[in-house]
Backbone as a printed PyTorch tensor [residue, N CA C, xyz], in Angstrom:
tensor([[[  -5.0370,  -90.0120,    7.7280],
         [  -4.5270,  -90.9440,    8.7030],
         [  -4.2850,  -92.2750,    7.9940]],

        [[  -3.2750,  -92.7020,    8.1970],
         [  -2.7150,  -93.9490,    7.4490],
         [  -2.9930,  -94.9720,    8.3590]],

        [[  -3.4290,  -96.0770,    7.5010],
         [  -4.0870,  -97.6180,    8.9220],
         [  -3.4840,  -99.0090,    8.0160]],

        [[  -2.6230,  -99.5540,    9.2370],
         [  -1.6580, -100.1290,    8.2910],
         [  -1.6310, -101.2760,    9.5510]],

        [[  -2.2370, -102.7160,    9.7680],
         [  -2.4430, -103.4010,   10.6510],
         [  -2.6240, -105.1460,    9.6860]],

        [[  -2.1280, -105.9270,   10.5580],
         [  -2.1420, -107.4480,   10.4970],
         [  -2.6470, -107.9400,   11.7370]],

        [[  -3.2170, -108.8590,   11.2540],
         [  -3.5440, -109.9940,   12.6030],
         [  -3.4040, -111.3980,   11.8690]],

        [[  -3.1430, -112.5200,   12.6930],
         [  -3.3110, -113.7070,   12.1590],
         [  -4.4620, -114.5220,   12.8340]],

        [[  -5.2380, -115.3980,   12.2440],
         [  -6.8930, -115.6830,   12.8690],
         [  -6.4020, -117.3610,   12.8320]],

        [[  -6.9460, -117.9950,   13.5400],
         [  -6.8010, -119.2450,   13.8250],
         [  -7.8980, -120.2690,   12.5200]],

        [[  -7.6530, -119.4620,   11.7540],
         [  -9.2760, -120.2850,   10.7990],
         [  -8.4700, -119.9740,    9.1550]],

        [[  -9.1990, -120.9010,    8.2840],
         [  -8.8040, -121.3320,    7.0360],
         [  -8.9040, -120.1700,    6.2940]],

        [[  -8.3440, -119.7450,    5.6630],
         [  -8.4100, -118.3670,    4.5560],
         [  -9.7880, -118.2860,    3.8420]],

        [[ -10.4310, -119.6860,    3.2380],
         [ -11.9270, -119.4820,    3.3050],
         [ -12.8420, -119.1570,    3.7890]],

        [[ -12.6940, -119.5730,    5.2160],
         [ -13.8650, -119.4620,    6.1320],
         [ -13.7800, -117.7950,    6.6090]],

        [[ -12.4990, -117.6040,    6.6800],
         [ -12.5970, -116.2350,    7.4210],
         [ -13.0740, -115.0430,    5.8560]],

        [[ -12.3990, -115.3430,    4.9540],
         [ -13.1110, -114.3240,    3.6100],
         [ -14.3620, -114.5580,    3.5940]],

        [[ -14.6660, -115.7800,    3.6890],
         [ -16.7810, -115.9900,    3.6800],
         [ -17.2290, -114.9300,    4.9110]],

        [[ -16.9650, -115.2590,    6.4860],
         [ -17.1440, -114.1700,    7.2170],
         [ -17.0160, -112.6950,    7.1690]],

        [[ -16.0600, -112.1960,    6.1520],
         [ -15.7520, -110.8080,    5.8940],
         [ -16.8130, -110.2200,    4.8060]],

        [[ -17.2560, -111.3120,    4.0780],
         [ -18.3180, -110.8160,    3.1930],
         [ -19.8360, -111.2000,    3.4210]],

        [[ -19.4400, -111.9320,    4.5340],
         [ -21.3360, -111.7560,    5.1810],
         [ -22.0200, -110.5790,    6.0570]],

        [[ -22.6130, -110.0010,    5.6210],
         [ -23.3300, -108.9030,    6.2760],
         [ -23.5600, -108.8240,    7.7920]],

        [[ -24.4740, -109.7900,    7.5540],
         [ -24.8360, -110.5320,    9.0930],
         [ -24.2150, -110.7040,   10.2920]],

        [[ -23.0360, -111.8670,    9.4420],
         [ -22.1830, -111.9980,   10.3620],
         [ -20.7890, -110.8030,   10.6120]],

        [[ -20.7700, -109.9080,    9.7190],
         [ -19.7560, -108.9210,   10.1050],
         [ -20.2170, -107.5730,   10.8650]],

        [[ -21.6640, -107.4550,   10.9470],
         [ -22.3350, -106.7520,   11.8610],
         [ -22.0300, -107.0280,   13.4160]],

        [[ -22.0440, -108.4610,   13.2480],
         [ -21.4500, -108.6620,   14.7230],
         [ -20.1250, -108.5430,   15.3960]],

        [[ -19.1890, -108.0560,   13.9550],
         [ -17.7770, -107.8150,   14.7040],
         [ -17.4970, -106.3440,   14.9490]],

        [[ -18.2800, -105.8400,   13.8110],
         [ -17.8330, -104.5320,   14.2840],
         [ -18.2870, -103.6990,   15.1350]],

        [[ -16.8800, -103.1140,   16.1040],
         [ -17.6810, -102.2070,   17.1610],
         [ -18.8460, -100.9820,   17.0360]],

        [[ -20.0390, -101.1640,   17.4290],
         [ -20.7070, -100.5230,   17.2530],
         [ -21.8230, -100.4640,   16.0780]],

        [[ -21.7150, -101.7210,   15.4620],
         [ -22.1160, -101.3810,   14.4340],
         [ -23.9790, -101.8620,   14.7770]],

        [[ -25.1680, -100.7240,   14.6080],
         [ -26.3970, -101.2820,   14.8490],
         [ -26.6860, -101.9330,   13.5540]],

        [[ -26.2340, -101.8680,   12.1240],
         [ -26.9280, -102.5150,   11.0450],
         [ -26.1860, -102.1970,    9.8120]],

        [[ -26.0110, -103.2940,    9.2990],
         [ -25.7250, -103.1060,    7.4330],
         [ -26.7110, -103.6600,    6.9690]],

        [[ -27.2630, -102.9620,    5.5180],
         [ -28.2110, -103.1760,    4.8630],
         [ -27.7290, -103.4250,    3.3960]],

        [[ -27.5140, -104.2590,    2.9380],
         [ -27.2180, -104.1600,    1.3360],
         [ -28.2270, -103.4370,    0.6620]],

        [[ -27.3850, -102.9720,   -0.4150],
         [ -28.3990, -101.5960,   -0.9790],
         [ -28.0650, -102.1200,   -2.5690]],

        [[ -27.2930, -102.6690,   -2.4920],
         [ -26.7390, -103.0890,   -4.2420],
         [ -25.7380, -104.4810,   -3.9090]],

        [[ -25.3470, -104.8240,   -5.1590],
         [ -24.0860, -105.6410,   -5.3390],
         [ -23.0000, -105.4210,   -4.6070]],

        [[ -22.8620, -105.7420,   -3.3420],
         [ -21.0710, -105.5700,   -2.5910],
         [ -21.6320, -103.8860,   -2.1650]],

        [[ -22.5600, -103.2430,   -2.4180],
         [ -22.8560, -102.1580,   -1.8350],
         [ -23.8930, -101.7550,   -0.0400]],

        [[ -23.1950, -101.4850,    0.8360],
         [ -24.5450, -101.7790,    1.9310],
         [ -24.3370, -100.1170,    2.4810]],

        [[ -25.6220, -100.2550,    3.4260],
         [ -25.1570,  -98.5970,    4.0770],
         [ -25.3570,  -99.2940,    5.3560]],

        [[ -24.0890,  -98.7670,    6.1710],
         [ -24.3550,  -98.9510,    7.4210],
         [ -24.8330,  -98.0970,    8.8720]],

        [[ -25.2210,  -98.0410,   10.2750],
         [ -25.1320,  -97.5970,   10.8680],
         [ -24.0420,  -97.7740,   11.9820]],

        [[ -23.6770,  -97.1990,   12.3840],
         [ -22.5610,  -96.9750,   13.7810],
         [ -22.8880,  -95.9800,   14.9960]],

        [[ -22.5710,  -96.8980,   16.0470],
         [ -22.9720,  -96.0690,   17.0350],
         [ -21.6600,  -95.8770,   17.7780]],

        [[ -20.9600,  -95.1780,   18.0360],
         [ -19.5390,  -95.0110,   18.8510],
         [ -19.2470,  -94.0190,   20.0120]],

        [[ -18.9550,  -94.7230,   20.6880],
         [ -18.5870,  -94.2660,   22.1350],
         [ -17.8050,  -93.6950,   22.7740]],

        [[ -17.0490,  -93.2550,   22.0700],
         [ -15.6730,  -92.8190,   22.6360],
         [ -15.1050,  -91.2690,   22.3570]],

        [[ -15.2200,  -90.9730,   23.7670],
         [ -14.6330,  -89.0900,   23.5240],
         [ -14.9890,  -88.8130,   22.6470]],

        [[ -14.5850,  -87.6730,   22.3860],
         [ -14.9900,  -86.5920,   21.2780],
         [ -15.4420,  -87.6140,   19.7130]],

        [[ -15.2600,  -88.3470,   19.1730],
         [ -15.8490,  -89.2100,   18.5650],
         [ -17.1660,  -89.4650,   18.6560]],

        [[ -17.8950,  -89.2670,   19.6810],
         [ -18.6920,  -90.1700,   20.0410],
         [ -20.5740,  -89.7450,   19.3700]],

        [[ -20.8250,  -90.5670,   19.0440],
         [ -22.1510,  -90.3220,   18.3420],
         [ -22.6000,  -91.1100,   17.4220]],

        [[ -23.9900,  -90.9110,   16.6990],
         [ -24.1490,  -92.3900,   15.5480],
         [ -23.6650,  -91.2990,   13.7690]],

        [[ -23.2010,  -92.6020,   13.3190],
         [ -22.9420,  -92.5340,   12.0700],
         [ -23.3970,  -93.0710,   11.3940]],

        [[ -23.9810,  -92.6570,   10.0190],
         [ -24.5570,  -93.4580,    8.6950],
         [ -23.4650,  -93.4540,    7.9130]],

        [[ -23.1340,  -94.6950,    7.5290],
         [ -22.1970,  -94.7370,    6.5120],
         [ -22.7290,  -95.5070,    5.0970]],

        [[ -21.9150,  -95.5570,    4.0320],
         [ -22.5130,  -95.9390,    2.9040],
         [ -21.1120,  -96.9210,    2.8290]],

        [[ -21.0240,  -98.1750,    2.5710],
         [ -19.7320,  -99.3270,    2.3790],
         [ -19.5630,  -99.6730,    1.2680]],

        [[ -18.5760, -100.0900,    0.3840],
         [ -18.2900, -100.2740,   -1.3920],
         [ -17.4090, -101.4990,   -1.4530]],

        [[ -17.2830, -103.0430,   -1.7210],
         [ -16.2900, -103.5840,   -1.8970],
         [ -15.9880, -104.0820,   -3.5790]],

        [[ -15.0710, -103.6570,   -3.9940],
         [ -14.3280, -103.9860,   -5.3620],
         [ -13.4720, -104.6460,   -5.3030]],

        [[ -13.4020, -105.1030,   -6.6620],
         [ -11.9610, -105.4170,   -6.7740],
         [ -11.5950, -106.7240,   -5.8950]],

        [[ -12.3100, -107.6520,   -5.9150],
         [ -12.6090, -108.5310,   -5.1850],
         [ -11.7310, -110.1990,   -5.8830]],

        [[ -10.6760, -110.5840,   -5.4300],
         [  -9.9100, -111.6190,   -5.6870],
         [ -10.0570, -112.6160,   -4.6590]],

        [[ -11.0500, -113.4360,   -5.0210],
         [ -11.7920, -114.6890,   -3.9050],
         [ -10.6200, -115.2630,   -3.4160]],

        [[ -11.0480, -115.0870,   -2.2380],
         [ -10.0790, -115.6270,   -0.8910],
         [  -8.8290, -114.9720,   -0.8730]],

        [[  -8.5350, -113.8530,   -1.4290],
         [  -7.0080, -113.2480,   -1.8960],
         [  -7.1110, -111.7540,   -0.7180]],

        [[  -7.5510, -110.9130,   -1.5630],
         [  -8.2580, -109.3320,   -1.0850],
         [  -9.1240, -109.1030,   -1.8960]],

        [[  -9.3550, -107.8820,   -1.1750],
         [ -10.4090, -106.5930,   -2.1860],
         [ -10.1840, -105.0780,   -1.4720]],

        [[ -10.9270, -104.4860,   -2.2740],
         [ -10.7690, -103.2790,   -2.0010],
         [ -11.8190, -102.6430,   -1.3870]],

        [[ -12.0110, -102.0860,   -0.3030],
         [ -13.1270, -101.4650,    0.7970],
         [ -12.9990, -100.1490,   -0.0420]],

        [[ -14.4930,  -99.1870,    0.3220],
         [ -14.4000,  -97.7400,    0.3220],
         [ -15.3720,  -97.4900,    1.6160]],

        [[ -15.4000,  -96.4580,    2.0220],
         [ -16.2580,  -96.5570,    3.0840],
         [ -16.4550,  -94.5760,    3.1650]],

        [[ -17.5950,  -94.3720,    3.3820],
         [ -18.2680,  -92.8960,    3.3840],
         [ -19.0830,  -92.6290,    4.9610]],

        [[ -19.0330,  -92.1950,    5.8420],
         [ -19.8770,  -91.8940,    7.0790],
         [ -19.7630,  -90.3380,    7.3180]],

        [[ -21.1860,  -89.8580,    8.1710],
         [ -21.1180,  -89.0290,    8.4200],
         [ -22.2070,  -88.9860,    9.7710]],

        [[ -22.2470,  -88.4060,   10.7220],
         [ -23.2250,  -87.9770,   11.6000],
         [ -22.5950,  -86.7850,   12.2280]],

        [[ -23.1650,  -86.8860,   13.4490],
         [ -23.1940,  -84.7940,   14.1620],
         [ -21.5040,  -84.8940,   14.7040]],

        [[ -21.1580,  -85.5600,   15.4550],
         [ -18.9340,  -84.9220,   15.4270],
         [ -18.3700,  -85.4040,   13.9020]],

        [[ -18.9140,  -84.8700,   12.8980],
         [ -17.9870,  -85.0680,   11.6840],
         [ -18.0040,  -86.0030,   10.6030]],

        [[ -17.3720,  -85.8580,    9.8100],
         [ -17.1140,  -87.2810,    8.7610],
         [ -15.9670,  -87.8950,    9.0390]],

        [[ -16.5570,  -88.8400,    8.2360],
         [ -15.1820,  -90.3420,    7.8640],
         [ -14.9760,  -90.7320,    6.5300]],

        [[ -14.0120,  -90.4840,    5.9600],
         [ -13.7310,  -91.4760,    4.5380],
         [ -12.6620,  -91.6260,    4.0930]],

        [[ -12.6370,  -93.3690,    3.7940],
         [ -11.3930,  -94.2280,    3.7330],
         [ -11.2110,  -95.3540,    2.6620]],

        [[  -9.9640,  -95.6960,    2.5060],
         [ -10.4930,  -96.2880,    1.3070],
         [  -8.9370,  -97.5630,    1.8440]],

        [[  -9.3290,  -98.8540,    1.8320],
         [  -8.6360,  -99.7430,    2.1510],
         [  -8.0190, -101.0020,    1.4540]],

        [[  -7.2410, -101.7550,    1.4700],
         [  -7.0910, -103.4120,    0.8180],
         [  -6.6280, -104.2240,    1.9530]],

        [[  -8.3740, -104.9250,    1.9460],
         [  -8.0520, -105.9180,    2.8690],
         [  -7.1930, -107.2180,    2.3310]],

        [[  -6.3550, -107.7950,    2.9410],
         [  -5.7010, -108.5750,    2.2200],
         [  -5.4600, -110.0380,    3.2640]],

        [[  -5.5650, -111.4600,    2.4100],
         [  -5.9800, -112.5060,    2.9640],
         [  -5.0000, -113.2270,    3.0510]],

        [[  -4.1740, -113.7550,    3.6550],
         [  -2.8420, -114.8820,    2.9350],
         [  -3.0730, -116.3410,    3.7710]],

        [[  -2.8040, -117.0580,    3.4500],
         [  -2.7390, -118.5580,    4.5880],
         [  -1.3670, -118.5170,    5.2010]],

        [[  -1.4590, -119.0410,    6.3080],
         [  -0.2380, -119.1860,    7.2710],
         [  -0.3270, -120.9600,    7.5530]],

        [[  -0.3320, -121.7710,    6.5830],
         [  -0.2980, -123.5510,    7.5630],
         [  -2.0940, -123.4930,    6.9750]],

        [[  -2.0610, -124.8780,    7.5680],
         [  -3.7040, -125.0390,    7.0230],
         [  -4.7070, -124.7310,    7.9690]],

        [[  -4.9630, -124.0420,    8.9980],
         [  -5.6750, -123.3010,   10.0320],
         [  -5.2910, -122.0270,   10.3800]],

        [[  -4.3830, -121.2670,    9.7340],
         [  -4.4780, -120.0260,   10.0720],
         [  -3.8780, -118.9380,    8.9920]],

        [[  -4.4710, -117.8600,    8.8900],
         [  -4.7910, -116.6780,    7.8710],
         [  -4.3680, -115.0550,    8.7260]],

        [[  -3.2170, -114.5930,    7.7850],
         [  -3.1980, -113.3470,    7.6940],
         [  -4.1240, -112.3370,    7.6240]],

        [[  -4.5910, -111.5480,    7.8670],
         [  -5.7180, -110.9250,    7.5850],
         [  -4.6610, -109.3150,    7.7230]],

        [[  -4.5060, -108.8750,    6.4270],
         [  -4.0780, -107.2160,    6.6910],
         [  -4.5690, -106.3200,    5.9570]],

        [[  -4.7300, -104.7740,    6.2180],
         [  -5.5390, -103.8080,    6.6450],
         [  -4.4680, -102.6750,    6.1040]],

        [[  -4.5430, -102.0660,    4.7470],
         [  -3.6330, -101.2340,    4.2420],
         [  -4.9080, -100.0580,    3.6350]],

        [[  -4.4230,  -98.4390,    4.4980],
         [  -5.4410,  -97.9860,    4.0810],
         [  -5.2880,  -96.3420,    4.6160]],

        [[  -6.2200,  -95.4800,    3.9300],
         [  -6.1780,  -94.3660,    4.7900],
         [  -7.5810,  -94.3240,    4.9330]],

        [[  -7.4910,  -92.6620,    5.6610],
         [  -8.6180,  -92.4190,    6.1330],
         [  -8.5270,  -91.3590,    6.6360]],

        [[  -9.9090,  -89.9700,    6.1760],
         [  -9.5370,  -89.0020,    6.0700],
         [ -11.0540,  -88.3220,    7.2810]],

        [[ -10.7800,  -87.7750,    8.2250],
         [ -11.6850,  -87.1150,    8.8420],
         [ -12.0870,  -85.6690,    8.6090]],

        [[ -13.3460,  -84.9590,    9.3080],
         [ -13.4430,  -83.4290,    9.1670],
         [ -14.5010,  -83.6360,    9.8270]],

        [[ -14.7820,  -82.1590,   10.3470],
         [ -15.9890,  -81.9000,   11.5380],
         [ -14.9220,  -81.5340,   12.7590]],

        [[ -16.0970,  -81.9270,   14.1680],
         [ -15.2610,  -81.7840,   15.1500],
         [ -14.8400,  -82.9250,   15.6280]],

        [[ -14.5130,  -84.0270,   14.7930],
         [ -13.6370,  -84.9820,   15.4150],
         [ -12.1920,  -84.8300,   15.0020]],

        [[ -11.8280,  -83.9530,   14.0740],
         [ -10.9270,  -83.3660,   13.0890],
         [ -10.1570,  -82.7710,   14.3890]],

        [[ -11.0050,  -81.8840,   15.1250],
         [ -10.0800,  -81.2040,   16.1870],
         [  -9.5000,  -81.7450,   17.0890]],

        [[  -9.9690,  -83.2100,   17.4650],
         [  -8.7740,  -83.8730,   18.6310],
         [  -7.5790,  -84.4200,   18.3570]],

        [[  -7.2290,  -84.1570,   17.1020],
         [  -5.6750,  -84.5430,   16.6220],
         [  -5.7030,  -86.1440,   16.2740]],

        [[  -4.6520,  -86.0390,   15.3580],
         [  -4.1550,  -87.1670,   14.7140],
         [  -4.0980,  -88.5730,   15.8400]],

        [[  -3.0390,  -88.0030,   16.5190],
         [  -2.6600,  -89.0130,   17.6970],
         [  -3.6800,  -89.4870,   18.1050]],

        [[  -4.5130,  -88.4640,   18.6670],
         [  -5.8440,  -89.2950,   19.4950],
         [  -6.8460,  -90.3960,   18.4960]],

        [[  -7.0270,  -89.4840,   17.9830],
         [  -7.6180,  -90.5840,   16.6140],
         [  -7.0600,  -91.8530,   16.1120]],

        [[  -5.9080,  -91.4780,   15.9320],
         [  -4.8950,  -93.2200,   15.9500],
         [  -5.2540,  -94.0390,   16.6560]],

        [[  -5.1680,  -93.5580,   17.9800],
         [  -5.5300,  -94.3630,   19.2840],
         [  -7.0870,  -95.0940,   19.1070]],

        [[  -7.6840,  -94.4220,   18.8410],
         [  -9.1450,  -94.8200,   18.7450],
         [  -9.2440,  -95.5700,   17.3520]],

        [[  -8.5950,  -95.4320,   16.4590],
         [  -8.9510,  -96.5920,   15.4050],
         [  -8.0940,  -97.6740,   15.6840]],

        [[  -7.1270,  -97.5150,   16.5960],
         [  -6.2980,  -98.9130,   16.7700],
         [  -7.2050,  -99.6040,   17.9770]],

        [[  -8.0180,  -98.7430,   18.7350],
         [  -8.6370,  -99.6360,   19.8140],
         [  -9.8040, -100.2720,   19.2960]],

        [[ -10.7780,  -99.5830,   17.9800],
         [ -11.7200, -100.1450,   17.5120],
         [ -11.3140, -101.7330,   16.8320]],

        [[ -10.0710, -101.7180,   15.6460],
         [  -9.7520, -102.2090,   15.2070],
         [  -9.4860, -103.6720,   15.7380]],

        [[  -8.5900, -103.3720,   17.3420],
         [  -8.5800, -104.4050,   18.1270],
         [  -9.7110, -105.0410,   18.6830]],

        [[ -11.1170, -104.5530,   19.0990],
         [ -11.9530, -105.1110,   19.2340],
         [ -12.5380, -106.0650,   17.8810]],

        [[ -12.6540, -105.3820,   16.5450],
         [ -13.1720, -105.6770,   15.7200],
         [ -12.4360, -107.0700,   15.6140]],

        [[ -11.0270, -107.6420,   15.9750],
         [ -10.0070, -108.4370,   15.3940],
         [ -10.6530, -109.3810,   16.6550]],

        [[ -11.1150, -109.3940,   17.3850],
         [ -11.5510, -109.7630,   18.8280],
         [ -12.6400, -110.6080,   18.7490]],

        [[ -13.9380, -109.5430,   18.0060],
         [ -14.9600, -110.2640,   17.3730],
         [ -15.1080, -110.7380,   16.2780]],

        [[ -14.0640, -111.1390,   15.6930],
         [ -13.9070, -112.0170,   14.2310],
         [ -13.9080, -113.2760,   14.9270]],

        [[ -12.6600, -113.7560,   15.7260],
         [ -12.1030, -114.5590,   16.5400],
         [ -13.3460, -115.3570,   17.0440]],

        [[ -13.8520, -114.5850,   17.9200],
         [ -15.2950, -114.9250,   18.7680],
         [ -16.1730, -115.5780,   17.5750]],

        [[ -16.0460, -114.7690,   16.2790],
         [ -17.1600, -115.0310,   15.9280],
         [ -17.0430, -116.4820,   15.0280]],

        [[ -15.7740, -116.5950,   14.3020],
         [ -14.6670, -117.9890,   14.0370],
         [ -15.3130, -119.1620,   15.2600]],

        [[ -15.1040, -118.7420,   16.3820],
         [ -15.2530, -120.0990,   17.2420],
         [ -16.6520, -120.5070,   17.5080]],

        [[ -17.5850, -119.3540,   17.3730],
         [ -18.6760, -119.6070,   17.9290],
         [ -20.0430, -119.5860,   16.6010]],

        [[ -19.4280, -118.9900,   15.2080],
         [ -20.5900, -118.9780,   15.2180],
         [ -21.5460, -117.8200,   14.6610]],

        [[ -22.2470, -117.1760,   13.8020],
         [ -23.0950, -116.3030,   13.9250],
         [ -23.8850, -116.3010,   15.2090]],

        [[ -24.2410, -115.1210,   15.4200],
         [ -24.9210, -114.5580,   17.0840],
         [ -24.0600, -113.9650,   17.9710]],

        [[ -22.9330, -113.6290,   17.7860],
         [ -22.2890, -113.2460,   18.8750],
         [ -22.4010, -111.6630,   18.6470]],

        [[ -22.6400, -110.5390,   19.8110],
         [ -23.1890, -109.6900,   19.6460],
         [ -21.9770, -108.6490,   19.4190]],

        [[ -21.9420, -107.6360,   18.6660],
         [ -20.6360, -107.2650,   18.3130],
         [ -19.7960, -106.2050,   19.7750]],

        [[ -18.9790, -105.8730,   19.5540],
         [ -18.0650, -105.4970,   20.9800],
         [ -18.8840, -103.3750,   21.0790]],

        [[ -18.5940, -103.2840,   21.9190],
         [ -18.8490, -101.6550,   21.7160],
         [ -17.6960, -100.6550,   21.7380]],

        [[ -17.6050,  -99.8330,   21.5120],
         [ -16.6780,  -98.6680,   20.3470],
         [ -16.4300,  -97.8820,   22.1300]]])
């Protein structure tokens, strides 16, 4: 599955790359996410809990960022697995400035499923990473205006 998405964020290309590489604070954007743990250098394992149809269940994932060009992009890998199936994807998040308050943020990437989330088809699955995605873009925003603490959205 190919994941190929932009958003533009109302915040400085710094502030929002500092947020993308804080643990803490990116726990709180992503849907579902109960915990990242750094395990190494740019290495964390995370948990996920997700809600949605045939999807739905917790995942352990293991997260990788390389290739890391401060305030520019880098390169995500990402490994999960729990009881409907696996996940693994491999991405470049990419950073640009738009004016001096607002930042590109885009999302070039695949991502490969198996198990029984494999069986609800492509389409449906699209759907569900474009709805996660939109939350996740939701609680960046939130989390830009407000702040660490904001509790992340659910899946």
């Amino acid at each position: 599955m190919k994941i190929e998405v932009d958003h533009v964020f109302p915040s400085p290309q710094e502030e929002l790359w500092n947020l993308l590489l804080d643990p803490a604070r990116l726990t709180n954007c992503i849907p579902g996410c109960e915990q990242m743990e750094e395990v190494g250098l740019d290495t964390y394992n995370a948990t996920l809990k997700i809600g949605v149809a045939s999807v739905k269940g917790t995942y352990i994932g293991h997260v990788q960022i390389s290739d890391k060009r401060a305030y520019s992009d880098y390169k995500l890998s990402v490994e999960g697995s729990g009881a409907p199936g696996f996940v693994r994807g491999e991405a470049t998040i990419g950073l640009l400035g738009e004016g001096e308050r607002q930042t590109r943020l885009s999302i070039n990437g695949e991502a490969q499923v198996g198990g029984l989330i494999a069986s609800v088809g492509q389409r449906f699955l699209h759907g569900i990473a474009r709805q996660m995605i939109g939350v996740f873009f939701r609680n960046i925003e939130k989390e830009l205006v407000n702040g660490a603490g904001i509790p992340g959205g659910t899946a």
